[in-house]
C-alpha positions as CSV (number, residue, x, y, z in Angstrom):
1,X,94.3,79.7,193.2
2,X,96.3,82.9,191.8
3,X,97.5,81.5,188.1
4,X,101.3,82.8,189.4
5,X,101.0,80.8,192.5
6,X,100.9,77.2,190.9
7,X,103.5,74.8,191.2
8,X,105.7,73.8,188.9
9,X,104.4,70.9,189.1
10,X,100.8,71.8,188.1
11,X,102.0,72.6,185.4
12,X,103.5,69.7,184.6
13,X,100.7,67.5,185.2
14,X,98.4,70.1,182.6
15,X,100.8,69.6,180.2
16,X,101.1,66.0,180.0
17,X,97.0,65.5,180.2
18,X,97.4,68.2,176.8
19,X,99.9,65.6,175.4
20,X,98.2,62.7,176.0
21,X,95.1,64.2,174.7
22,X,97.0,64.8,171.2
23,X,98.3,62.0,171.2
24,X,94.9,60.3,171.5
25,X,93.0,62.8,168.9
26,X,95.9,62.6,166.3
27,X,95.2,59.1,164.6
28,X,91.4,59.8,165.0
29,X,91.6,63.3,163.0
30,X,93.9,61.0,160.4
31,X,91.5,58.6,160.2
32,X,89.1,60.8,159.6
33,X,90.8,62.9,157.0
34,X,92.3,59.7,155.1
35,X,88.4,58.7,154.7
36,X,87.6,61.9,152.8
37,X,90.6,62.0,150.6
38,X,90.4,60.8,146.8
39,X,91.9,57.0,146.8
40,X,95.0,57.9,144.9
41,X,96.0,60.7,146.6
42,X,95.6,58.9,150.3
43,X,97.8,56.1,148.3
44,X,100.9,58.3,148.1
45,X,100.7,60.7,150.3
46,X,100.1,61.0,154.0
47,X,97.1,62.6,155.6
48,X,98.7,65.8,157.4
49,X,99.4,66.7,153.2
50,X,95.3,66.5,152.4
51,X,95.7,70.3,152.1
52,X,98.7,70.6,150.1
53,X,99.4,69.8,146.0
54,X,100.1,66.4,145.9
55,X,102.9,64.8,143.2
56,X,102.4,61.4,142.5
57,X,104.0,59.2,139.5
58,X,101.1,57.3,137.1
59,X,101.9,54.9,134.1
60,X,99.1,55.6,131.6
61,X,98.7,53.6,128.6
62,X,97.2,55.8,125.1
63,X,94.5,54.5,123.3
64,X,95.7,51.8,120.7
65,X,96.0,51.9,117.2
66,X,92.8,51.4,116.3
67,X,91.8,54.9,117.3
68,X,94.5,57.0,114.6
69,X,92.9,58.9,112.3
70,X,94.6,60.7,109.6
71,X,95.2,64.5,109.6
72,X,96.9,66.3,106.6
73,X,99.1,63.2,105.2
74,X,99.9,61.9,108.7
75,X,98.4,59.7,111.3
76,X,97.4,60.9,114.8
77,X,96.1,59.4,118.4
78,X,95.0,62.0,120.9
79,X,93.6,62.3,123.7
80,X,93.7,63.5,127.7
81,X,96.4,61.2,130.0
82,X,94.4,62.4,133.2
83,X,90.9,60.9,131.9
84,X,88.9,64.3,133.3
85,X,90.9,64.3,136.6
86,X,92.0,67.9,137.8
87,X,95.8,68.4,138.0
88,X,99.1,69.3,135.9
89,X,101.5,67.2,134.3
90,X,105.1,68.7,134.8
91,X,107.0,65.9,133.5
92,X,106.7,62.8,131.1
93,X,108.8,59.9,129.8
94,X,108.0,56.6,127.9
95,X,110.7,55.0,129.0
96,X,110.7,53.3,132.5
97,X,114.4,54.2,133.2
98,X,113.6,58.1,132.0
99,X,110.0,58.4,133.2
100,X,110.7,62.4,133.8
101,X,112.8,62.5,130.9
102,X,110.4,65.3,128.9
103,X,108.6,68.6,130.3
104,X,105.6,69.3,129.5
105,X,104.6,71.0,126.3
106,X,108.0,69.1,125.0
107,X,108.0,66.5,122.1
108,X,109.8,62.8,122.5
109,X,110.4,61.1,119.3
110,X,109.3,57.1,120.3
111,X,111.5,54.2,119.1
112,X,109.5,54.0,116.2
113,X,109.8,57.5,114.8
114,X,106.3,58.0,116.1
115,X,106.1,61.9,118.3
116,X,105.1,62.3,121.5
117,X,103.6,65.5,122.9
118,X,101.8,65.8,126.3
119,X,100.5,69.4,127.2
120,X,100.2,70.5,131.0
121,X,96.7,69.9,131.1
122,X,97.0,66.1,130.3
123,X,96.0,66.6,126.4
124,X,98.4,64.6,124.2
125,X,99.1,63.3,120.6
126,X,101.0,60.5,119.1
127,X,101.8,61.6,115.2
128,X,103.8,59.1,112.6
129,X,104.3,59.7,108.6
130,X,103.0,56.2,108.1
131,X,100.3,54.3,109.8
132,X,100.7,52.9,113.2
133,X,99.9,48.9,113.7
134,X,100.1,47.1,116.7
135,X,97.5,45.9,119.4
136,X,98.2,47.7,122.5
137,X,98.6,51.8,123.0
138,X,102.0,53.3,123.7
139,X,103.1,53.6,127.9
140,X,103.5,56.5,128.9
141,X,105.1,57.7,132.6
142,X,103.7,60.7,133.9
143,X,104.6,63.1,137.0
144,X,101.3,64.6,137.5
145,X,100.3,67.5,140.6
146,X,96.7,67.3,141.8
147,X,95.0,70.0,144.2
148,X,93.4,68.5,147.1
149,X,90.1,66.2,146.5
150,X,88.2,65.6,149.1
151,X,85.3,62.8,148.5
152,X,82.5,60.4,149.9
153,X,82.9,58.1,147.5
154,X,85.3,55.8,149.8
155,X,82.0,56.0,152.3
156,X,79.6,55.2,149.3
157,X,82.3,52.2,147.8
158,X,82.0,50.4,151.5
159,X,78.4,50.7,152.1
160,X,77.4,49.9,149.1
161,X,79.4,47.0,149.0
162,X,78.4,43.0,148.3
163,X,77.8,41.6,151.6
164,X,78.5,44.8,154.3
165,X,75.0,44.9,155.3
166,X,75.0,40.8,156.3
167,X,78.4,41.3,158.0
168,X,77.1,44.5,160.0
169,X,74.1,41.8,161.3
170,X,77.0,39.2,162.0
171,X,79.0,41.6,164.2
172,X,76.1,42.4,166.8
173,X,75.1,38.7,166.5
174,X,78.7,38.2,167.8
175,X,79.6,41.3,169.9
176,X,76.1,42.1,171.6
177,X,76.0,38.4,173.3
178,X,79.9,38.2,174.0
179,X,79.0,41.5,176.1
180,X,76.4,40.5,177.9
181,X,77.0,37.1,179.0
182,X,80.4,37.7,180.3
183,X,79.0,40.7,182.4
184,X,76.2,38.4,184.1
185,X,78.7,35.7,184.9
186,X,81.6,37.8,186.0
187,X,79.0,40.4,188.2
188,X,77.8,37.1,190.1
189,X,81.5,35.8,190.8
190,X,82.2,39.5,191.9
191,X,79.9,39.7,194.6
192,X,81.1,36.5,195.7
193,X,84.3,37.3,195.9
194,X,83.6,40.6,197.7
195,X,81.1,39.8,200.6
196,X,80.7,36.1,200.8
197,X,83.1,34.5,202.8
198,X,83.7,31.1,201.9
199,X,86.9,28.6,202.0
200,X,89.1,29.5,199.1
201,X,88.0,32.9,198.6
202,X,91.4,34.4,198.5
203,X,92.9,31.5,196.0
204,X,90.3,32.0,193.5
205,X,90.6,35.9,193.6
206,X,94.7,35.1,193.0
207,X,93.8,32.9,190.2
208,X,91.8,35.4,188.4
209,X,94.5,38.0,188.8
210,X,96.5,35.6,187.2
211,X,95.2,35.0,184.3
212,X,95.1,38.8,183.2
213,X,98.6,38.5,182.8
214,X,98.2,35.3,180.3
215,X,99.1,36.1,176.7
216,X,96.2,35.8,173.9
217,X,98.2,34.0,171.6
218,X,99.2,31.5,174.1
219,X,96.0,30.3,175.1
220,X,94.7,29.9,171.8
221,X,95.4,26.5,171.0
222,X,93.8,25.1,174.9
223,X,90.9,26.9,174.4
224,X,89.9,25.1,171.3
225,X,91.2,22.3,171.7
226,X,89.1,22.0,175.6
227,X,85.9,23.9,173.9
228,X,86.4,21.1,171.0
229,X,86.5,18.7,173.5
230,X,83.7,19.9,175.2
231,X,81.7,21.0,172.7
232,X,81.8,17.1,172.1
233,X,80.1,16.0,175.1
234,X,77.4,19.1,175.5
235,X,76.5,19.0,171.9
236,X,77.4,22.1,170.7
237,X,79.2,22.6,167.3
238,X,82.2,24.8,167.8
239,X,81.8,26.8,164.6
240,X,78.7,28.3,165.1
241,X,77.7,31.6,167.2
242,X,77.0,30.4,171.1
243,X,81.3,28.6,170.6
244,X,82.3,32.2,169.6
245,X,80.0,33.5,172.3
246,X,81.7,31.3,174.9
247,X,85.6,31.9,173.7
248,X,84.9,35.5,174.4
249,X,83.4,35.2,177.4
250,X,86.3,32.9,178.5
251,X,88.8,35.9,177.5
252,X,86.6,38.3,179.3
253,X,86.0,36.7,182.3
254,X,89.1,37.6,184.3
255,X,89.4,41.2,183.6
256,X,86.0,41.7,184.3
257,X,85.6,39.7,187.5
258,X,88.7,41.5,188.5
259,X,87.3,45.1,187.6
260,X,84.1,44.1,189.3
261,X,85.2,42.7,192.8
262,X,87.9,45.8,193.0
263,X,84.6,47.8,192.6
264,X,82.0,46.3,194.7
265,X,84.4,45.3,197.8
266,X,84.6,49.6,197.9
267,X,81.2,50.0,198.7
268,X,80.2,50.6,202.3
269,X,79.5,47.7,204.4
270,X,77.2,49.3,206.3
271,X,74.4,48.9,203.6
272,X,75.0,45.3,203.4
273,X,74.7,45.4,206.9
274,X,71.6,47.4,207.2
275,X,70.0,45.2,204.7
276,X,70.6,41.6,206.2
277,X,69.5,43.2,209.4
278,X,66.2,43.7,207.4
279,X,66.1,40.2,206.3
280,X,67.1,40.8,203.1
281,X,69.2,37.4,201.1
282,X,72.4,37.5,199.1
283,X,70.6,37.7,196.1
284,X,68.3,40.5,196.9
285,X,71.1,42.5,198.3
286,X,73.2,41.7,195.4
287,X,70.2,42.8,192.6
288,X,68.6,45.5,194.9
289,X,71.6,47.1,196.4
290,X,75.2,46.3,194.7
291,X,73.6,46.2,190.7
292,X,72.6,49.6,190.9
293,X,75.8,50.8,192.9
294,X,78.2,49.1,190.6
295,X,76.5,50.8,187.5
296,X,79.9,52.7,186.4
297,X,82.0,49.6,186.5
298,X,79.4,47.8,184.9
299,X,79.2,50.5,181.9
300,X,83.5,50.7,181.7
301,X,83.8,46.9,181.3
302,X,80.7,47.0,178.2
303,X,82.5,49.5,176.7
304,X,86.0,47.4,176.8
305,X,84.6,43.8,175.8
306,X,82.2,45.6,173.1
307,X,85.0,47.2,171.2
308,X,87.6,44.0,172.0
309,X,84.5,41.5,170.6
C-alpha cells in the first residue's frame, strides 16, 4: 500500500503500538541505568540525569583533634572532605541553618575562633592560635558537583552478598515446581472442559471464570486457614516447600484452566474426530494430539506463573 494512501487511522494504531512500546522500555532502560550509577548519585538524583553533573548536599565530619599538628606557632587539621571522590565543592557551611553559607576558597571563623577553609577540590584546613581539645572533628555541610560515575560495584555488593547464592537455590525450589504443577493440573481440567461432555460442564467453566475476578488479598486468610486445616489431616506441614507449592498452584489454577480451555476448544474438531475414529482414548488424543497443538498457550501461561511465583 502507497505510504499516502493509509488511513488515518493506520496511523493511529502505529502510533499507539510506538507509545506503548515506550512506555514499556522506559522503566527497563531506568532500571538498567540506576544499576550502573554510583549509590550516592542514584540516591539524589533521578536516572534520566546519569549523564548530567549532579549537586547533592553531604555532611562530612573532619578528622578530630587528635590529628593537629603544629605549624609556625599555630595548630592545624587538614585534609580532603571528598575522601578521593571526583567532584567540586561550590559551597560550605558548618552550621546546619547556613549549610551554603561560604564559597569555596572562602574562610569561616568557627564558634571557637578556630578558621575554616575548604578549597574547590575538597582540600581543607582547620587553624587555631591555641591547641584544639575535644573528642569528635568539627561538621561540616558541603554542596558538592560530581560528574557522572558509572560502576559495577552495585552488581559486585549483591552477588557477593551473605546468603544471595542460598536464596537464588530457594527461588527455583519455589518458582520451578509452582510452574509446573499448576500447568499439569490445569492442562488436564482444560481438555475436559473443552471436549468431554459431562453434566456440569458449563457450571464448572462459570466457576473458574469466577474466581479470576477474586481479589489476592481477600483470599488470603481461607487459604491458610483450609490448607492449615488440611495440611492437618494429609500430614503435611504448612511451612515447608510442597504448602507454598500448593498455595500457588491454587492462585494459578483459574487463570490457567481458563487460558487453556479458551485455547484448546479452538482447535479443529475434525482431528479429534479423525482420531476416535481410529480408536484412539481421551488420553491418547489429549497427549498425542492437543499437547503438542496447545504448545503456545502452554509456553504464555509458564512465562506468567514463573515471573508471578
Amino acid at each position: 500500500m502507497n505510504p499516502a494512501t493509509r488511513s488515518p487511522l493506520m496511523w493511529v494504531v502505529h502510533l499507539s503500538v510506538l507509545l506503548i512500546v515506550a512506555l514499556w522500555t522506559l522503566p527497563t532502560a531506568g532500571l538498567l541505568i540506576s544499576s550502573l550509577r554510583d549509590k550516592d548519585q542514584l540516591a539524589v538524583s533521578g536516572w534520566w540525569t546519569a549523564l548530567s553533573t549532579s549537586s547533592q548536599n553531604i555532611v562530612v565530619r573532619a578528622p578530630g583533634p587528635e590529628t593537629q599538628v603544629e605549624r609556625e606557632g599555630k595548630f592545624v587539621i587538614s585534609g580532603n572532605l571528598l575522601e578521593g571522590q571526583q567532584g567540586q565543592i561550590s559551597a560550605f557551611g558548618f552550621n546546619s541553618r547556613e549549610p551554603t553559607a561560604f564559597k569555596a576558597g572562602e574562610t569561616a571563623e568557627l564558634n571557637d575562633g578556630e578558621k575554616l577553609t575548604v578549597q574547590a577540590d575538597g582540600n581543607f584546613e582547620i587553624v587555631s592560635d591555641k591547641k584544639m581539645e575535644g573528642s569528635r572533628g568539627q561538621r561540616v555541610f558541603v554542596t558538592a558537583s560530581s560528574p557522572p560515575r558509572f560502576t559495577f560495584d552495585n552488581y559486585v555488593e549483591v552477588l557477593s552478598a551473605e546468603g544471595i547464592g542460598r536464596s537464588f537455590i530457594n527461588s527455583l525450589t519455589v518458582a520451578v515446581p509452582a510452574t509446573i504443577i499448576p500447568i499439569m493440573i490445569a492442562a488436564f481440567a482444560a481438555y475436559a472442559l473443552a471436549w468431554m461432555p459431562f453434566p456440569g460442564r458449563a457450571i464448572l467453566i462459570a466457576v473458574v471464570v469466577g474466581l479470576l475476578v477474586v481479589p489476592l488479598q481477600m483470599s488470603l486468610i481461607p487459604l491458610l486457614k483450609l490448607y492449615n486445616g488440611v495440611g492437618t489431616i494429609l500430614g503435611v506441614p504448612a511451612k515447608t516447600y510442597v504448602g507454598i507449592w500448593l498455595a500457588h498452584t491454587g492462585f494459578g489454577l483459574p487463570l490457567a484452566i481458563y487460558l487453556l480451555r479458551n485455547y484448546m476448544a479452538g482447535l479443529p474438531r475434525e482431528i479429534m474426530e479423525s482420531a476416535r475414529v481410529d480408536g484412539a482414548s481421551d488420553f491418547d488424543i489429549f497427549v498425542k494430539i492437543i499437547l503438542p497443538l496447545s504448545f503456545p498457550a502452554l509456553a504464555s501461561f509458564a512465562i506468567f506463573q514463573f515471573l508471578w511465583t
